[in-house]
N, C-alpha and C positions, 0 to 999 in steps of 0.2 A: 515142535510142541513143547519141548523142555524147556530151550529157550524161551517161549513166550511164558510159560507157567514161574519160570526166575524172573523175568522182565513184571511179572505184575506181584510177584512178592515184595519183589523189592518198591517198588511202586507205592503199596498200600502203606510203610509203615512213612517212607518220605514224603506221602500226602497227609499223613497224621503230625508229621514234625512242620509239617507248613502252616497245617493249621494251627498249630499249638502254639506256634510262634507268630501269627497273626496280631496284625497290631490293632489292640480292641479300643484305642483313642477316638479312634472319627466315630466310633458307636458311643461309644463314651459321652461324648461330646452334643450327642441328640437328646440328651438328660437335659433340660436346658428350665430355666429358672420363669421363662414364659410358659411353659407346657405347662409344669407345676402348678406355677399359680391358675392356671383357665384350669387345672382340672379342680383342686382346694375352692375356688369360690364356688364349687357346683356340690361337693362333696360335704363340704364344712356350711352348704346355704341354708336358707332358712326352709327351702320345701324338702328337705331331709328330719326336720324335726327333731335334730340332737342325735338321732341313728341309734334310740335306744333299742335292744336285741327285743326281737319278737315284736315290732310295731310295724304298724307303715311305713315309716320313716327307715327304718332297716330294711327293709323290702327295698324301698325305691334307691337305696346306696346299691343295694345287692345286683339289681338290674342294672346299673350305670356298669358297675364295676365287669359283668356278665357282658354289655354291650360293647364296651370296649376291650375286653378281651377276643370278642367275635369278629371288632375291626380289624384288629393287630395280625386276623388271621390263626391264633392259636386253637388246640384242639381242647374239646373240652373234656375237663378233671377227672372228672367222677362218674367213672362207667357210662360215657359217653351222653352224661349231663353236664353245665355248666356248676348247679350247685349241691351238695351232700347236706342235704336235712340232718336237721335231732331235732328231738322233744322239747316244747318249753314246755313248764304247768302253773298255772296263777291259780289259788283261791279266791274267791270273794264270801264275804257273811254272807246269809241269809236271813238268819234272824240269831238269836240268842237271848236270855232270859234267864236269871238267878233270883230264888224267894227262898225268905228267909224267913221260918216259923210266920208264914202269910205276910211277911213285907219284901215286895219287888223292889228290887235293883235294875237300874240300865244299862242296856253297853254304852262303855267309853264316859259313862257319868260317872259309874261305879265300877266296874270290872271290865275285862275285855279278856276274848279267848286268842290265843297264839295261833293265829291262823293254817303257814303254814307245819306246827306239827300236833296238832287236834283233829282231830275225825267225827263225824257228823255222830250226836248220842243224846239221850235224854234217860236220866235216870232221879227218885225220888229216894231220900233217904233220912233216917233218925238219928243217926251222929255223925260227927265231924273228930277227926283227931288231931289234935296240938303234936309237931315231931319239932318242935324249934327250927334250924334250921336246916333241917330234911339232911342229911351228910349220914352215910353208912357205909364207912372206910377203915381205913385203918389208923387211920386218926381219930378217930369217935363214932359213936353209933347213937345216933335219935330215935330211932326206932328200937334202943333197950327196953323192954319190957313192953312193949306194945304189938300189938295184933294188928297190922293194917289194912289184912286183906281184905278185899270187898269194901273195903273204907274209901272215904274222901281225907286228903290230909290236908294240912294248913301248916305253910312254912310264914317264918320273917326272914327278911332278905339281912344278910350281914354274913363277917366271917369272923369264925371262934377264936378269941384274944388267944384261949389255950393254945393255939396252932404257929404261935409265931415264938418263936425262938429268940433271946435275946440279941438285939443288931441285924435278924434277918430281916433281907425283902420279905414287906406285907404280901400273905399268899389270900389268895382271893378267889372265890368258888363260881366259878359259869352253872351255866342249869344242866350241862350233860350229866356232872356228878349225880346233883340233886335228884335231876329225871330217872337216874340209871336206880338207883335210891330208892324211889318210889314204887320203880317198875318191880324190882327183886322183890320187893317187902307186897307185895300185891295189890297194892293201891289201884281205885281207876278211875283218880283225877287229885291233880294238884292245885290249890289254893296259894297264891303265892301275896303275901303283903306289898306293893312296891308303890311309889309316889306319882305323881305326876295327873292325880285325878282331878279333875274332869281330861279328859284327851280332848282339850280343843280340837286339832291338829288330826285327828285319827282318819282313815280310812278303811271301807269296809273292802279293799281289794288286798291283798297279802302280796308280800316280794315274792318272785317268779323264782323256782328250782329246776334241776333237772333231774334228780332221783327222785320220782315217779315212786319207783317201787322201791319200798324200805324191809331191809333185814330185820330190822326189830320195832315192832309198836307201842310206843311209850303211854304210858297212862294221860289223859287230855290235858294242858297247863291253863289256869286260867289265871291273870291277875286282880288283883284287888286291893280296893280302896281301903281305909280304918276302918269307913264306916260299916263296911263286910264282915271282916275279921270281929269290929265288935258286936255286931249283931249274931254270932255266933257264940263268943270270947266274955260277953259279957265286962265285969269289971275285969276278970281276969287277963285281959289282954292288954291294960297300964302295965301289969304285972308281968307281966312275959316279955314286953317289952324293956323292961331294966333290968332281968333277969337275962337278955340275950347282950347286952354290951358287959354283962361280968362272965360271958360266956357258960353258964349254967341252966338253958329254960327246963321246964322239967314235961317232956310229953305227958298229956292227958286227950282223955275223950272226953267231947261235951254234947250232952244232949242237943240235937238242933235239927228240925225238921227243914231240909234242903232239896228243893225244888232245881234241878237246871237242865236246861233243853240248847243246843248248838248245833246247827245246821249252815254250811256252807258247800258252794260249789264249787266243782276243780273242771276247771277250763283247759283245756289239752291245746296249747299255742304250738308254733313249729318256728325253728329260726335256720339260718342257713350258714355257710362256709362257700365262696365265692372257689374256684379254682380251676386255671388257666394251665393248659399243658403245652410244652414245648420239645417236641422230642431229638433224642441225641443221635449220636452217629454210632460208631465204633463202640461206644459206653452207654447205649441206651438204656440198658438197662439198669443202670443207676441213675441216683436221683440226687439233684440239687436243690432243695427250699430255700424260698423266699417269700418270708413271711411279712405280716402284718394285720392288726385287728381292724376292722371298718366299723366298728359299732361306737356305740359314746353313751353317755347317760342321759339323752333323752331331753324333757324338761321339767324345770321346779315344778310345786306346787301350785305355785303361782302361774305357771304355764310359761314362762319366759324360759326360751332354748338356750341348751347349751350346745352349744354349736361344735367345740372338740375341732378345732383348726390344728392344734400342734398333734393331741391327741385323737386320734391317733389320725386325724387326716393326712397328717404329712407325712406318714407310713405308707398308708394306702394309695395315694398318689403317687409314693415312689416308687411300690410296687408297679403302678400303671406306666411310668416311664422307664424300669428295668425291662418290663416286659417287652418292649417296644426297641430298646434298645436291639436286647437280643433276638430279637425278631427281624431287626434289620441288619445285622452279624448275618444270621441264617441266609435269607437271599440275597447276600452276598457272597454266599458261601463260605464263610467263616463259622458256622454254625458250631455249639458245642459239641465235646464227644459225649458230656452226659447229657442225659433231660434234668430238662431244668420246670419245676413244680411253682407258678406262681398263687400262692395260696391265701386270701383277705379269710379272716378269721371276722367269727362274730362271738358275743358274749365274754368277752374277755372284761370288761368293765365288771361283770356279776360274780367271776373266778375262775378266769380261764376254761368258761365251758366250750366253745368251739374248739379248740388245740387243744382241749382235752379228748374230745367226742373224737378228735380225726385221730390222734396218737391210739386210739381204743379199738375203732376202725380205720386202718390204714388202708389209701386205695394202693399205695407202693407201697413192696416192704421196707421195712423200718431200718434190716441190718443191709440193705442194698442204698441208704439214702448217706448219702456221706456229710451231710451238713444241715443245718440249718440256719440260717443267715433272717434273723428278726427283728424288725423297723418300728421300735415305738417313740415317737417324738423326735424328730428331728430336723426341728423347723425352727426353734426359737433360743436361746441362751441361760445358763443357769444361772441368777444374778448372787448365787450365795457362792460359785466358785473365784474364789481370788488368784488363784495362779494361772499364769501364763498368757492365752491370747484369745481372749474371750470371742471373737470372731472366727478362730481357724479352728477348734477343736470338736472333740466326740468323745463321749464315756462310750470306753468298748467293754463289754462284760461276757464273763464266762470264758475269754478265750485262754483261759489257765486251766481249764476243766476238761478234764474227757477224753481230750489228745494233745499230745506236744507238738502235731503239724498248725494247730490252730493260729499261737501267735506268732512264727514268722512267716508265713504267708502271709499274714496280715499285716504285718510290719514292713517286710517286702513290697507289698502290693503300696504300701500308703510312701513310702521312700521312695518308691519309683513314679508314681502318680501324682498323689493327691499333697504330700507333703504338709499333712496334719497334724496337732496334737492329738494325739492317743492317751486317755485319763483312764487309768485302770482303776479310779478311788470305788467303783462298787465292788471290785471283784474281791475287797478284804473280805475275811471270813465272816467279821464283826460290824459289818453295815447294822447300822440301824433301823437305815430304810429298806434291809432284804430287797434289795432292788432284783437281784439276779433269778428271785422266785416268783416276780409281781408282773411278767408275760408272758406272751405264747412262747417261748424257746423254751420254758422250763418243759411244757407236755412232751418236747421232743427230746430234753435233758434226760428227762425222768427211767426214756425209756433206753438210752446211752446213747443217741444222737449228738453228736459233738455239735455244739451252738455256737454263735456268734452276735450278743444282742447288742445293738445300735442306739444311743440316748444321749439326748440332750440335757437332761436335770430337769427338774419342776423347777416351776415359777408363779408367780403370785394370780397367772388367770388359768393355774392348774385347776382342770374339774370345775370351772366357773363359766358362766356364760359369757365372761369378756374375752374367752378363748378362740380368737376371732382370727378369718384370714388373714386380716390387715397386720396384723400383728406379727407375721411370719416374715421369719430374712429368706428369703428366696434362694437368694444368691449361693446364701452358708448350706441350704439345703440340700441343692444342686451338687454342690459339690462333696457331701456326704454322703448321699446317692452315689454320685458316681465310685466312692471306695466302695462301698456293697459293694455296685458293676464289677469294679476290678477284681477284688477278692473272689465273687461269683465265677467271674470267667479264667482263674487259676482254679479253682476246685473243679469248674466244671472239665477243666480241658487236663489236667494232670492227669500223667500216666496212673496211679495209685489211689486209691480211695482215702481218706484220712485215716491215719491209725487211731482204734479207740485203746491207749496204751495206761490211760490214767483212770484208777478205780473210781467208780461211782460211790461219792463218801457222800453226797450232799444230804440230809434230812428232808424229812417233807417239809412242804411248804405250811 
């Protein structure tokens, strides 16, 4: 009996070192530049509809993706579904209406209300108050000497010459300030001057959110036209207008009998996160990700598709042939010792709302996942990069971040395999294009998952509907994919989890 119970000690750990040294080439190898493409012309087609998040067209990516993960055999993600719901929420107008001392205004001729942060209200009232340009900081206060509670206020849009310092960057005011401004001083609703009237262009449906429910309720924003402000303003609004570029307006109230009624509704949408589980041996219980986003922007105005072949289809697609890969690793017994998490994100296009929602609700824990390994674009070529060899290479990002096992394994893995150029030009601190915050790896950043994101560079059919399958190098894909593979399958089979030994300094995004 002792002998036998030595005989399989010993056993277990020299069937872990067989496997660990298994050669992951001929899986490697099933990555193949045919697959890709037959899944990308179905992904990036045209009965997708651009895969903008919360449509039909993301629905039907999400089923492809859900379908073919039930081919491959893997279990599913999310508490024994294939997809984890969140909240989308869309306004649309219903009506709206502004009269002034008995003369109506229309929407989008004259005014328009901010759909999504306005709340359905109708209120009558006898003055209106001039705050210039609404700022109540510490840089100036518009609201000196004035009463605005219960009030309507009337800003112009501009920023106080007083505010710039000589030789500094022009600093420039968003409406959070202004809002917050409003809100303190008791205001309950904003008037704002700004251009562009008539809104040919306008639509009565609002950009989709996903904070539903808000910590703080701002007073309602509505914009408007001159002819608003002076039907209010009188002469006096020539006058406030050359009064705000000397940066001096001087708050007043003006008598003005104001009518305004807005009513919109909020449509409770649902969008999903695709995800495929593969489970490990010996390290089950840690986790490998392998990300990427399947959504896109949907289509113009115009209704002509953007189709999103680089973006992110050929993410998504790679995920469908990692997954496949490792799937036939496993029955062959080679299977990893972690599980490995294949997870298509949606809503990344609107701000990383899916890889945000899952980092928020994690179905693995977060300090048991040793990586995250994230595929956005890497189908096609940067044509603004000048060095080196514009066919073999990959912008690796983040792997300076988080842990010092990051980049030689990855360096390892690409020297012994794939024989890449490795462009570390995002991982400066001083990107312009904050590339290293503009995908899903960041949600998994955020919360000290050490990342690894995968990018080709933008190009001139970035976010364009010429962003077309035909347009993808296969070839270069393929074998991009397979460095994930590689990297994947060291993390997944190494004795040790990655160290997280580098502080998390990054800012938000």
């Amino acid at each position: 009996m002792r002998k036998l119970c030595l005989a399989m000690a010993l056993a277990a750990p020299l069937g872990m070192m067989a496997q660990k040294i298994a050669n992951p080439v001929p899986y490697a190898n099933s990555i193949s530049a045919e697959e890709l493409k037959k899944h990308l012309y179905i992904v990036a087609g045209p009965e997708m509809e651009g895969r903008e998040t919360a449509t039909e067209g993301q629905r039907k990516a999400a089923a492809y993706i859900e379908n073919y993960f039930k081919q491959l055999g893997l279990a599913p993600g999310y508490n024994g579904a294939w997809q984890q719901p969140y909240p989308v929420y869309q306004d649309s107008l219903v009506s709206a209406s502004i009269e002034i001392n008995g003369k109506k205004f229309q929407p989008f001729t004259d005014f328009y209300a901010n759909l999504s942060s306005s709340n359905s209200s109708s209120f009558m009232t006898s003055e209106v108050v001039f705050v210039g340009y609404g700022i109540s900081d510490s840089t100036r206060n518009d609201y000196k000497g004035i009463d605005a509670r219960g009030k309507v206020v009337l800003v112009l849009a501009g920023t106080p010459p007083s505010t710039q310092a000589a030789g500094a960057p022009r600093r420039g005011f968003g409406m959070s300030p202004i809002m917050e401004a409003a809100s303190k001083n008791g205001a309950i609703a904003v008037l704002q001057v700004q251009v562009g009237f008539p809104r040919r262009n306008a639509s009565n449906r609002g950009s989709q959110y996903i904070s539903g429910f808000r910590k703080t309720i701002y007073p309602n924003l509505y914009g408007i036209s001159d002819q608003v402000a002076e039907a209010i303003m009188g002469a006096d609004y020539a006058t406030a207008k050359d009064a705000m570029k000397a940066g001096n307006p001087q708050a007043k109230t003006y008598a003005a009998n104001i009518a305004v009624e807005f009513n919109k509704a909020v449509t409770k949408l649902e969008s999903s996160n695709v995800i495929g589980f593969l489970e490990g041996s010996d390290k089950k219980d840690e986790y490998v990700f392998l990300t990427a986003h399947y959504d896109h922007i949907g289509k113009t105005a115009a209704g002509v598709i953007n189709f999103g072949a680089d973006d992110d289809g050929s993410g998504t697609v790679s995920i469908l042939e990692l997954a496949e890969a490792f799937v036939k690793a496993k029955a062959a017994g080679k299977g990893p010792r972690r599980s490995i998490v294949f997870m298509t994100v949606s809503g990344e296009e609107k701000g990383l709302w899916g890889s945000e929602y899952y980092s928020d609700h994690p179905v693995y824990p977060l300090d048991k996942t040793t990586v995250d390994l994230n595929i956005d674009m890497i189908g096609r070529i940067d044509p603004k990069r000048k060095i080196g060899d514009s066919t073999n290479y990959i912008f690796v990002v983040g792997d300076d971040k988080l842990s010092s096992d990051l980049r030689p394994i990855s360096e390892a893995m690409n020297k012994k395999y794939t024989k890449m150029e490795l462009d570390y030009k995002f991982n400066e601190p001083n990107d312009p294009e904050r590339i290293y915050y503009r995908s899903d790896h960041f949600n998994f950043a955020r919360k000290g998952v050490p990342i690894i994101f995968y990018f080709n560079g933008t190009h001139a059919d970035y976010h364009r509907p010429t962003d077309t399958p035909d347009k993808i190098n296969y070839d270069l894909m393929a074998k991009r994919a397979k460095l994930v593979f590689f990297t994947a399958w060291e993390m997944a089979n190494r004795n040790d989890m990655l160290k997280r030994d580098i502080p998390l300094t990054m800012p938000g995004r």
